[in-house]
C-alpha positions as CSV (number, residue, x, y, z in Angstrom):
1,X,-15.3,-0.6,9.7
2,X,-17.5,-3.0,11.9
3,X,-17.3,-5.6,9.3
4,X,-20.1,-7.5,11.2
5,X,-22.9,-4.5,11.2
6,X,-25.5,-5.9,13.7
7,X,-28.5,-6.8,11.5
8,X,-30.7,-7.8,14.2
9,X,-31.1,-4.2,15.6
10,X,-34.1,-3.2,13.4
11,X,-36.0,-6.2,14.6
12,X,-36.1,-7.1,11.3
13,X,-35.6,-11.0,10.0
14,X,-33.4,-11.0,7.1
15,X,-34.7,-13.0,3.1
16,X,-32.6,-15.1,1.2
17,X,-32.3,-13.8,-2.2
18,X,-30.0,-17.0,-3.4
19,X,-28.7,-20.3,-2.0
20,X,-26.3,-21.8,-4.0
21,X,-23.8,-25.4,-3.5
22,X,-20.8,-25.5,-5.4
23,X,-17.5,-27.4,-5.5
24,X,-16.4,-25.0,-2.1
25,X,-19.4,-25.4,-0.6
26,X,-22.8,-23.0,-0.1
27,X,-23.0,-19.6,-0.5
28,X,-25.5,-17.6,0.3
29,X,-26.7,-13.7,-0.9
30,X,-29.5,-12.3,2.0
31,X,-31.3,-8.8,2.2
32,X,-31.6,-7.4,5.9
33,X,-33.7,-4.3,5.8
34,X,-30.6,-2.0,3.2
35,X,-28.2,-4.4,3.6
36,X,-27.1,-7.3,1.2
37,X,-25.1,-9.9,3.1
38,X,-23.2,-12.7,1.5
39,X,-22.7,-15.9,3.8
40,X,-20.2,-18.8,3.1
41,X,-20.6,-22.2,4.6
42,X,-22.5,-20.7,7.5
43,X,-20.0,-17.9,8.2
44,X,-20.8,-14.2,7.8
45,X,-18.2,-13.2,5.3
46,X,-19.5,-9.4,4.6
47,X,-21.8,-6.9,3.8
48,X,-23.2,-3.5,2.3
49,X,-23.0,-1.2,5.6
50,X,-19.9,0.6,4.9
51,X,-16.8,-0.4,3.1
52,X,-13.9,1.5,5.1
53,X,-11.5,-1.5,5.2
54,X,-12.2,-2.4,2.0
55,X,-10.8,1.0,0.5
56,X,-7.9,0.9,3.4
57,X,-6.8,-2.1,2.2
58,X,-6.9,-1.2,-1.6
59,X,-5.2,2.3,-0.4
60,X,-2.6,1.0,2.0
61,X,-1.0,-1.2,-1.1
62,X,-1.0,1.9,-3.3
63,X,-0.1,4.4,-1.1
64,X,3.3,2.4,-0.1
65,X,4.2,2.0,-3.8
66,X,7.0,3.6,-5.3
67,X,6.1,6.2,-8.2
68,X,5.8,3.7,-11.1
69,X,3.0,4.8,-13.6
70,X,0.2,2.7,-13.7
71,X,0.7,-0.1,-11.0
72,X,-1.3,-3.2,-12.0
73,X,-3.3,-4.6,-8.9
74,X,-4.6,-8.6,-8.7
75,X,-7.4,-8.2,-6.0
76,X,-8.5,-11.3,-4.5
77,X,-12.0,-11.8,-3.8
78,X,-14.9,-9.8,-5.3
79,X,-17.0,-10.0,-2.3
80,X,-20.1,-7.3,-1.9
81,X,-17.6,-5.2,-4.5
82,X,-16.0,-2.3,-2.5
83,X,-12.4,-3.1,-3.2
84,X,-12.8,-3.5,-6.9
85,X,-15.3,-0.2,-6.7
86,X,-12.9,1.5,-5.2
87,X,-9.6,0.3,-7.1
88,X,-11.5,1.5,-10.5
89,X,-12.9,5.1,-9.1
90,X,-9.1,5.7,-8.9
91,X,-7.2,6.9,-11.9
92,X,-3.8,6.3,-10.4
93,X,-4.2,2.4,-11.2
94,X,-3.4,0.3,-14.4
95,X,-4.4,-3.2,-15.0
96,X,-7.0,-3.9,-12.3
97,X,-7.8,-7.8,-11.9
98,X,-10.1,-9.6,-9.5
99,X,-10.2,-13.4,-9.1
100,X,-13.5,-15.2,-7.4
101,X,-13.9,-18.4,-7.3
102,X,-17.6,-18.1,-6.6
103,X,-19.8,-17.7,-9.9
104,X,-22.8,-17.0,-7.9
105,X,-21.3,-14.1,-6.5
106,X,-20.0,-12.8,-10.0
107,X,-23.7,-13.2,-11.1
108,X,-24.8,-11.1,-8.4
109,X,-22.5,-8.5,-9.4
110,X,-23.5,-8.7,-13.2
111,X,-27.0,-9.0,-13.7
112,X,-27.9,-9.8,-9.7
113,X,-28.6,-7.2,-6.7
114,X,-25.3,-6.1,-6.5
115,X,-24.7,-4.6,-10.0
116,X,-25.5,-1.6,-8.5
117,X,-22.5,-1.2,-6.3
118,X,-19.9,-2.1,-9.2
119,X,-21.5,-1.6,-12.9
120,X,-18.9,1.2,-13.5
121,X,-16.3,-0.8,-12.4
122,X,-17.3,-3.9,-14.5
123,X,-17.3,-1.5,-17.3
124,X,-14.1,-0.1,-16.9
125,X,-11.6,-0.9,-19.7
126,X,-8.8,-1.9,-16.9
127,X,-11.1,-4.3,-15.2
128,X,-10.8,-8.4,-15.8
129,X,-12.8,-10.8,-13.7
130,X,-11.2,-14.3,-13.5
131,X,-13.4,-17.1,-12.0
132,X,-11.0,-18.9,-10.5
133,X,-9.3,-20.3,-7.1
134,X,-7.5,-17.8,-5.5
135,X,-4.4,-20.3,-4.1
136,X,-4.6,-22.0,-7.4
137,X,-4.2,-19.0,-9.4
138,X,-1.2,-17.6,-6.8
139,X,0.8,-20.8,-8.1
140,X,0.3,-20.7,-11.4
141,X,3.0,-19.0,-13.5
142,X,0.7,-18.2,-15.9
143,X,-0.7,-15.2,-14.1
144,X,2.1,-13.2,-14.5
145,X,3.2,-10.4,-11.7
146,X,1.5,-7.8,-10.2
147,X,2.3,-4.3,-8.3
148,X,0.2,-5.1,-5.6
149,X,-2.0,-8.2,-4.4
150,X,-5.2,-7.1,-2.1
151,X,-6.4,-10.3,-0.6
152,X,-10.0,-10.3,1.3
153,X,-11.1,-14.2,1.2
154,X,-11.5,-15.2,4.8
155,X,-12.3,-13.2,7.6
156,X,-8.5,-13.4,8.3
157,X,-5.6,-15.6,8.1
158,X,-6.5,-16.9,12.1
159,X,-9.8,-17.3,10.7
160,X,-10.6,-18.9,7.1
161,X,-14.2,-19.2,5.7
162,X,-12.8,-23.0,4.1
163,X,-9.7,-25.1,5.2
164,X,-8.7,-25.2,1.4
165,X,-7.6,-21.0,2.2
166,X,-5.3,-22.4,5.0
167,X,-2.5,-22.8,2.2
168,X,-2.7,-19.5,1.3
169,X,-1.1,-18.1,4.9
170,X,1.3,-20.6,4.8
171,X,4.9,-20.6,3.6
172,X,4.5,-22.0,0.6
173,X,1.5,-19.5,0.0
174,X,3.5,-16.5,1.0
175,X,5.9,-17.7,-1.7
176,X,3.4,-17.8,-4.2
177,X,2.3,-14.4,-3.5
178,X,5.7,-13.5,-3.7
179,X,6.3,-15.1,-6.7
180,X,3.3,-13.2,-8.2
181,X,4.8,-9.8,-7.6
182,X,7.0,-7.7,-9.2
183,X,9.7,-6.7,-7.4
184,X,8.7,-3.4,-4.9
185,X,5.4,-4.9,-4.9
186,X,3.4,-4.8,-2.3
187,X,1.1,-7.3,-0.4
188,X,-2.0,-6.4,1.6
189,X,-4.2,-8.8,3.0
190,X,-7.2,-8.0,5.9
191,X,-7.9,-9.3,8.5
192,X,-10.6,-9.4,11.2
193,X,-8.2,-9.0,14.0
194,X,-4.4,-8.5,14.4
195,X,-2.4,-11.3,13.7
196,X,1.4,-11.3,15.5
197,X,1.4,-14.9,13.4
198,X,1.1,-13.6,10.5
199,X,2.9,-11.0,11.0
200,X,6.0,-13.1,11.5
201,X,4.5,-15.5,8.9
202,X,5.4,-12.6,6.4
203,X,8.9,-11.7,8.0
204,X,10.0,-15.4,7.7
205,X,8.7,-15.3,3.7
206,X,11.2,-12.6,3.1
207,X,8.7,-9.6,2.6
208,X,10.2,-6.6,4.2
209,X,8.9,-3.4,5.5
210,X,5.6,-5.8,7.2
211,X,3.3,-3.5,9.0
212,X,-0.1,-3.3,9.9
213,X,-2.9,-0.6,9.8
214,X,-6.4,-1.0,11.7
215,X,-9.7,0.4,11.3
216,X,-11.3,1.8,14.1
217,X,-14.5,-0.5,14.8
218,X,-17.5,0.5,16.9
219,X,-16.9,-1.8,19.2
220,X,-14.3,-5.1,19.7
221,X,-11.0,-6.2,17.8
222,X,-10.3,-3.5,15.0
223,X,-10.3,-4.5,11.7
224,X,-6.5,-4.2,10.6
225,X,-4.8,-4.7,6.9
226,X,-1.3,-6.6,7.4
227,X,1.5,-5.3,4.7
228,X,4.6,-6.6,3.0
229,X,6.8,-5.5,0.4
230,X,8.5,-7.9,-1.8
231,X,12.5,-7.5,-1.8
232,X,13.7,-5.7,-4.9
């Protein structure tokens, strides 16, 4: 997917529809002629125009599972809703979690203008919501494990939306994530562009099998999905 769809080609300016400040700084919800957009601190995270690396990236992770019976899945980041959406239209998966740290962007989805894109999801029985830090949450033993972690909070790990997200890409971040999967499990994590860093970042953390899948874009850097599987 061309995460960035060009909204200025219908001429048309886009409206804020909510402008929130929070401990992480603003975010913003916008309407450009069909498309909702969600903007962090000034950088354009995502928005409505497709969704294709959104499903890649919750596909890749179960598609390089082994054949255990309902895999339980922590996605990271709720964003405009595609990967949760997407996770719950598919009866394959268990336990389904999704941790933003945004509560403006959880209102959005539950009584906001993007409800529409994941009311079934919210309502299925598999689905939690936990408002929460993503890197904070990774460290915490509490969580428990996981099958498979689909991470989507920056527009990559060359390219975060706040320098608190740096730690995440880091060693002690891949250990975390590590840490917060079952053994087998898989760890997917897009990205806006390739990353021969990360890559290696991922190699030196001990995950094996590290690969990465792109999505064709209409025009630039493909969007890609970098994988890992945690060592049995």
């Amino acid at each position: 997917m061309d995460r960035m769809h060009d909204p200025y080609a219908t001429g048309q300016q886009p409206v804020v529809l909510d402008r929130r400040t929070g401990p992480h700084g603003e975010v913003v919800l916008r309407r450009h002629g069909e498309l909702l957009q969600i903007i962090a601190n000034g950088t354009f995270l995502m928005d409505t125009s497709d969704g294709r690396s959104e499903r890649l990236l919750v596909d890749a992770a179960r598609d390089a599972l082994d054949d255990r019976p309902g895999p339980s899945v922590l996605i990271g980041g709720l964003g405009v809703g595609f990967s949760l959406a997407h996770a719950a239209a598919d009866p394959r998966w268990g336990r389904i979690t999704v941790v933003e740290r945004e509560a403006a962007i959880v209102d959005w989805h539950r009584t906001g203008p993007l409800a529409p894109y994941t009311a079934e999801a919210f309502a299925d029985p598999r689905t939690r919501i936990v408002e929460a830090d993503l890197v904070a949450h990774l460290h915490d033993e509490r969580a428990g494990q996981y099958d498979a972690l689909c991470l989507d909070i920056d527009n990559g790990p060359d390219w975060t939306v706040t320098e608190d997200n740096d730690s995440l890409y880091s060693p002690a971040g891949l250990a975390a994530c590590a840490a917060r999967l079952h053994p087998g499990g898989i760890l997917a994590v897009w990205s806006a562009q390739p990353s021969a860093g990360f890559e290696k970042a991922l190699r030196n953390a001990g995950f094996d099998a590290v690969r990465t899948e792109e999505v064709a874009v209409a025009r630039g850097v493909p969007d890609v999905v970098h994988l890992g599987v945690r060592a049995a």
